[in-house]
C-alpha positions in Angstrom: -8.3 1.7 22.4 -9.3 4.9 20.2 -9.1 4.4 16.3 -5.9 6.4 16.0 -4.0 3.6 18.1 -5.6 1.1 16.6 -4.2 1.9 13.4 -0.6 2.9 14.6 -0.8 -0.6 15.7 -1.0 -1.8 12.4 1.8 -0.8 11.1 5.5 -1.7 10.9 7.6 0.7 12.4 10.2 2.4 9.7 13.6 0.2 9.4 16.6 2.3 11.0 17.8 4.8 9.3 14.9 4.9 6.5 13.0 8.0 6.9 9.1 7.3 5.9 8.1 8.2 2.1 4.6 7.6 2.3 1.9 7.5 4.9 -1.1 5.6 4.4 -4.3 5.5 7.6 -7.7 4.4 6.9 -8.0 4.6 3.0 -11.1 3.8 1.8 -12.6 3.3 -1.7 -16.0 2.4 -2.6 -17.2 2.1 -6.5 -20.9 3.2 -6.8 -23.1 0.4 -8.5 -25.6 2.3 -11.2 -28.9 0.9 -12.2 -30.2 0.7 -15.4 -32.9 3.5 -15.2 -32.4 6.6 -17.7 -31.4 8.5 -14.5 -28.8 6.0 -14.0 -29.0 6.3 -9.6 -27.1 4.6 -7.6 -28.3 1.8 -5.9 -25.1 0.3 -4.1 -21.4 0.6 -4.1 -18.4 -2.0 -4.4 -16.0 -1.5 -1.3 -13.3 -2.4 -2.7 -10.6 -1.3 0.0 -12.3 -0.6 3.4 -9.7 0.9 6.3 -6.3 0.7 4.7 -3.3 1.6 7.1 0.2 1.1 5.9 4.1 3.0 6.0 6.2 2.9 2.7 10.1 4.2 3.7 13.2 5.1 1.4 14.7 1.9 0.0 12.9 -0.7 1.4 9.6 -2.8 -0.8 6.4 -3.7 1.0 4.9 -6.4 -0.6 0.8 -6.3 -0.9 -0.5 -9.8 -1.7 -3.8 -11.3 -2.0 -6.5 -13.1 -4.1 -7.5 -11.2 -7.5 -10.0 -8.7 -6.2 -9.1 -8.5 -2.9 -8.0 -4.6 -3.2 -4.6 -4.3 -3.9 -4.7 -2.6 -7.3 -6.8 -0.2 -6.0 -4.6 0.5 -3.2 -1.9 1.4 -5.6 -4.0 3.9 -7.8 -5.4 5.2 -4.7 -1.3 6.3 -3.2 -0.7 7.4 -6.6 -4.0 9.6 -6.5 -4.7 8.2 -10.2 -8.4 7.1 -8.6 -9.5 9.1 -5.4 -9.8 7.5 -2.3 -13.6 8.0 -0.7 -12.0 9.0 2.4 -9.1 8.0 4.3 -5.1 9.5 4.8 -2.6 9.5 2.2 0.6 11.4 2.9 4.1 12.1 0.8 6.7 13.5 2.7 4.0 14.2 5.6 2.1 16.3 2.7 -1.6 15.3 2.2 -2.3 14.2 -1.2 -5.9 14.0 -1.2 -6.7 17.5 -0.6 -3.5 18.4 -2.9 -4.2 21.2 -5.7 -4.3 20.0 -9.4 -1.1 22.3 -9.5 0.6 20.6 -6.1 -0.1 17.0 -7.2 1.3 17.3 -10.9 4.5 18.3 -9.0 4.2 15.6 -6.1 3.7 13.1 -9.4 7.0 13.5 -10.2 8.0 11.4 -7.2 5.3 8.8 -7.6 5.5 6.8 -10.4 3.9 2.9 -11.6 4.7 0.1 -13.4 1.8 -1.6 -14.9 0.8 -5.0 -14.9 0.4 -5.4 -19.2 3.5 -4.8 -21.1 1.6 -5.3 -23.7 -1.5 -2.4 -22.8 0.2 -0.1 -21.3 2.8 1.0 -24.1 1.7 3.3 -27.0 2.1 1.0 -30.2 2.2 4.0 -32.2 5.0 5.5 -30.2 8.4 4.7 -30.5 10.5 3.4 -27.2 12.5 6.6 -27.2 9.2 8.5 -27.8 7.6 6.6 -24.6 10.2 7.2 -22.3 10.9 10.8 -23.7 7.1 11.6 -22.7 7.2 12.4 -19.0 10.5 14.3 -19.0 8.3 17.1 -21.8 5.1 16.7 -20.1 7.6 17.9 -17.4 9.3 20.2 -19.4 12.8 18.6 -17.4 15.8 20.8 -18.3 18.5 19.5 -19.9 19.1 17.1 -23.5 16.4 14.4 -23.6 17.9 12.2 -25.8 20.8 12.2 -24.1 18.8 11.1 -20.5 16.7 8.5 -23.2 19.7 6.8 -23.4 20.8 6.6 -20.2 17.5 5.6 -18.8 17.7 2.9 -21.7 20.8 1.5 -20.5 19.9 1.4 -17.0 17.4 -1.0 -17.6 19.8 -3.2 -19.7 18.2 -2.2 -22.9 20.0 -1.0 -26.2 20.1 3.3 -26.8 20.3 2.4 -30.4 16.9 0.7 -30.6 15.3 3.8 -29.3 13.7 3.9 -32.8 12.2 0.7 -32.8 8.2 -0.4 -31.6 6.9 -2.0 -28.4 5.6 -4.7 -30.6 9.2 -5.5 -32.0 10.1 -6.2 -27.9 9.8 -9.4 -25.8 7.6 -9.0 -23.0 10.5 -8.9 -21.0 12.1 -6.1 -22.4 9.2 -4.1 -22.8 8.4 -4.3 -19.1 12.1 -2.9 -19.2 10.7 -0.2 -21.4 7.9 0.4 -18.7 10.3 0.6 -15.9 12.4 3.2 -18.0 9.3 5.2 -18.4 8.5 5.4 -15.2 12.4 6.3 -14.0 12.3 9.3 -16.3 11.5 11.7 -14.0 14.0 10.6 -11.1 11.2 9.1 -8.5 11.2 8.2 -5.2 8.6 5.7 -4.9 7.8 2.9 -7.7 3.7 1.4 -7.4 5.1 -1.7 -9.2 1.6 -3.5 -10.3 2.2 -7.2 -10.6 5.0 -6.1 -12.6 6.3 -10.1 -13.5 2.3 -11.6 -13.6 2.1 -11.0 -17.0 5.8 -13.0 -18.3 6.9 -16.3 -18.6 8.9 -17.7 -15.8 12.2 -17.7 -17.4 12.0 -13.8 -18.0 10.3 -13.2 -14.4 13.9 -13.8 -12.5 15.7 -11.1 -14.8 13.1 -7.9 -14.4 12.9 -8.8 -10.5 16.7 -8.4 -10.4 16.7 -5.2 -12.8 14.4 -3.9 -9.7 16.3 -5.4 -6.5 19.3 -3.4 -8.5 17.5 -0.2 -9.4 16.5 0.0 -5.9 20.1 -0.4 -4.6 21.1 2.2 -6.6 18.6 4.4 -6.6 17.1 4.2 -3.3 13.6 3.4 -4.7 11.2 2.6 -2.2 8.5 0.4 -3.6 4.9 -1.0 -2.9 5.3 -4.4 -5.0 1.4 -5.4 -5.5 1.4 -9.2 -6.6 -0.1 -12.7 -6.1 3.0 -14.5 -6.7 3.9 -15.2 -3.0 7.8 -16.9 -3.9 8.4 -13.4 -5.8 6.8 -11.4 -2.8 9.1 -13.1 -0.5 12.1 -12.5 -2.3 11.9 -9.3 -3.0 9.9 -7.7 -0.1 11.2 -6.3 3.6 7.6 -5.8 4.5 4.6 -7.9 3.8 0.7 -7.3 3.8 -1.9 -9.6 2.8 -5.2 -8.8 1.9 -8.6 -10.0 1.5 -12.1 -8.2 0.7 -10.3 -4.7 0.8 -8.5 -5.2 4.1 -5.2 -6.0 5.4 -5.3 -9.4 7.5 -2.4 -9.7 8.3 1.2 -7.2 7.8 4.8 -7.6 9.3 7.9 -8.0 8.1 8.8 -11.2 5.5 10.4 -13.2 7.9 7.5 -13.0 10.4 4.6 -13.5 7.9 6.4 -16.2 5.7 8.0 -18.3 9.0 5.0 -17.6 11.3 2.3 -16.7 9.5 -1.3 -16.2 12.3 -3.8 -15.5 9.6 -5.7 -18.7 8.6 -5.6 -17.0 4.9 -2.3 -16.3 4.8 -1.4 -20.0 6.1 -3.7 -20.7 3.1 -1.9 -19.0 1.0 1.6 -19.9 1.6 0.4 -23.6 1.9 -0.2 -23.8 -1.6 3.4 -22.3 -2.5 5.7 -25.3 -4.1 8.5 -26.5 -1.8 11.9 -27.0 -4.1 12.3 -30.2 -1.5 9.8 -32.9 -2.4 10.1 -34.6 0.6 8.3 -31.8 2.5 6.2 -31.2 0.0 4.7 -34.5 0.5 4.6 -33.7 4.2 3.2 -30.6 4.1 0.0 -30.2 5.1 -2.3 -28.7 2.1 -4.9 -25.9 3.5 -7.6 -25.7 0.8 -10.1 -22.3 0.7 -13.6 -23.4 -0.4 -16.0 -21.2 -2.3 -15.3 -17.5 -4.0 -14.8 -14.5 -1.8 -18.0 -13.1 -1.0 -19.4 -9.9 -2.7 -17.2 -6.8 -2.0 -20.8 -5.0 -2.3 -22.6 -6.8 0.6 -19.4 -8.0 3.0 -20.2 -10.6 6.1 -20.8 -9.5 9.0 -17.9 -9.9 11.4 -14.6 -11.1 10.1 -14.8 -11.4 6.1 -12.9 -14.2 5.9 -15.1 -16.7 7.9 -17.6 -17.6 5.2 -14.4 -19.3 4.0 -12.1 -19.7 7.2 -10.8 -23.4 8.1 -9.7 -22.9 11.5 -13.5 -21.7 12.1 -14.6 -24.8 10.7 -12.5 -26.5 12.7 -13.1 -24.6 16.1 -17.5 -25.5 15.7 -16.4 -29.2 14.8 -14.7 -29.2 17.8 -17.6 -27.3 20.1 -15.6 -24.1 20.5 -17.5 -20.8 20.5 -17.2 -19.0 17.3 -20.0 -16.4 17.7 -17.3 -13.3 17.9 -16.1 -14.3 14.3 -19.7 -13.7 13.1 -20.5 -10.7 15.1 -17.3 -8.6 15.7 -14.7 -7.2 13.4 -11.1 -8.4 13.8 -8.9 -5.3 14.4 -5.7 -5.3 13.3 -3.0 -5.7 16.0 -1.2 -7.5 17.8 -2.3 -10.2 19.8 -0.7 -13.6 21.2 1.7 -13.1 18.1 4.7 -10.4 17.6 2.9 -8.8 14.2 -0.5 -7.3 13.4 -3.1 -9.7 12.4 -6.9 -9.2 12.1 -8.5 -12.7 13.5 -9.9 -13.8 16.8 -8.4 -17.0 17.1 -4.9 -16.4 15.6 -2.6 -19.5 15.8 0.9 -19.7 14.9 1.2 -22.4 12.4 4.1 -23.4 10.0 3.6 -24.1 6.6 6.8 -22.9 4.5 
């Protein structure tokens, strides 16, 4: 099997109906490590997302989840361009973006847009809220009456016009992620990067700005790449979902397939340590605990990543099984003996939701 069909493998085919927004094969992208001579040279680099492959289509959310550091940030920034990928395909409308003029991509940016994680960080405190979501529509120069469109955005996202002239810091952190989601409306996109949009709010407020985006989607016909670590928020929200670890995807399909039969011994991991509303199952459920910290995204294992930590491989050489292909070959992702991609040797259907 040649690389290219590896990687078409990987990827969910586009739901009926939905044409296919944005195209992501092989993205890498490695940080360079700098010494601490007066030449400042390089003397290693982070990877922090190593052979990306993923499909993004109108109206429908993938969901990339994973352990802080695993990648997923990066990812995001990478789609969006805001951080170059080191190599690797990203493509909007079937337009490559990474070889896109200065020119092409402000235009192309119009259509791309992200929610950060901070409410807090990522709104001007200088700037008033109808000064913050006025900004892209004159970077832009958008024809038409801005404060009129202000307004309107404002009121989308269940917010008051008449508190246009008011401060982020006079905002809940709920309603200024409103603010941030306004922002990045302005300009009439097609595809959100929503950044752990609800990681950063309390519980209570979480439910509210998850529905203001399951509505705004509806509406608007968003599609969106919704980057989190919150796996009940993933699952509601999400068609799609990919989980990550060490800056690759281990495992991607759609949320009834990864969530009912997960294959990946991380994402049984993962999902075992989600709270059951039932407490009789959760007393039954059998708890899969990761030892350790990931390894160093500069100096990966050999093999799969994940088997410095993996429990099934621990459990495989307890038993005498043969584990040496986990050490010395790279899990591909594809399918194997279950009906979605997954990137391990041994993958075992196992229910833990």
């Amino acid at each position: 099997m040649t690389d290219v069909e590896t990687t078409q493998t990987a990827v969910p085919p586009a739901a009926n109906g939905h044409q296919r927004v944005v195209e992501v094969r092989d993205m890498v992208k490695n940080f360079p490590i700098r010494g601490n001579g007066l030449g400042r040279t390089t003397v290693g680099q982070v990877q922090a997302v190593s052979g990306v492959s993923f499909d993004l289509s109108e109206g429908q959310t993938l969901g990339l989840v994973g352990e802080s550091g695993s990648g997923k940030s990066t990812v995001g920034r990478c789609v969006l361009q805001l951080i170059m990928p080191t190599s690797g395909s990203v493509k909007y409308n079937g337009v490559e973006l990474t070889t896109a003029g200065r020119r092409d991509l402000r235009k192309y940016r119009r259509d791309l847009q992200i929610v950060f994680q901070d409410p807090y960080a990522s709104l001007d405190p200088r700037m008033t809220v109808a000064s913050i979501v006025k900004e892209p529509l004159k970077i832009h120069h958008t024809k038409g009456n801005n404060d009129e469109r202000v307004a309107e955005l404002l009121r989308l996202v269940g917010l008051n016009p008449e508190h246009g002239n008011r401060y982020p810091h006079e905002f809940s952190g709920g309603q200024r992620q409103r603010i941030g989601v306004a922002r990045a409306l302005a300009l009439e996109p097609r595809v959100l990067v929503l950044d752990e949009p609800v990681s950063a709010l309390d519980v209570s407020i979480q439910a509210g700005v998850v529905n203001l985006l399951e509505e705004l989607q509806d509406r608007l016909g968003l599609a969106y790449l919704f980057i989190a670590h919150h796996l009940s928020v993933v699952r509601h929200i999400s068609d799609d979902v990919a989980v990550m670890y060490l800056g690759k995807i281990v495992e991607i399909g759609s949320r009834t397939h990864v969530y009912a039969k997960p294959a990946h011994p991380y994402t049984q991991a993962l999902l075992s340590a989600v709270p059951l509303p039932d407490p009789r199952k959760q007393r039954a459920r059998v708890r899969i605990v990761l030892h350790g910290d990931p390894p160093n995204p500069a100096n990966p294992p050999s093999g799969c990543r994940f088997r410095t930590r993996c429990w099934r491989k621990a459990e495989m050489e307890a038993a005498g099984q043969d584990t040496s292909a986990c050490v010395e070959v790279e899990p591909l992702l594809e399918v194997r003996e279950v009906a979605h991609p997954v990137a391990c040797h041994f993958p075992t259907l196992l229910e833990v939701v």
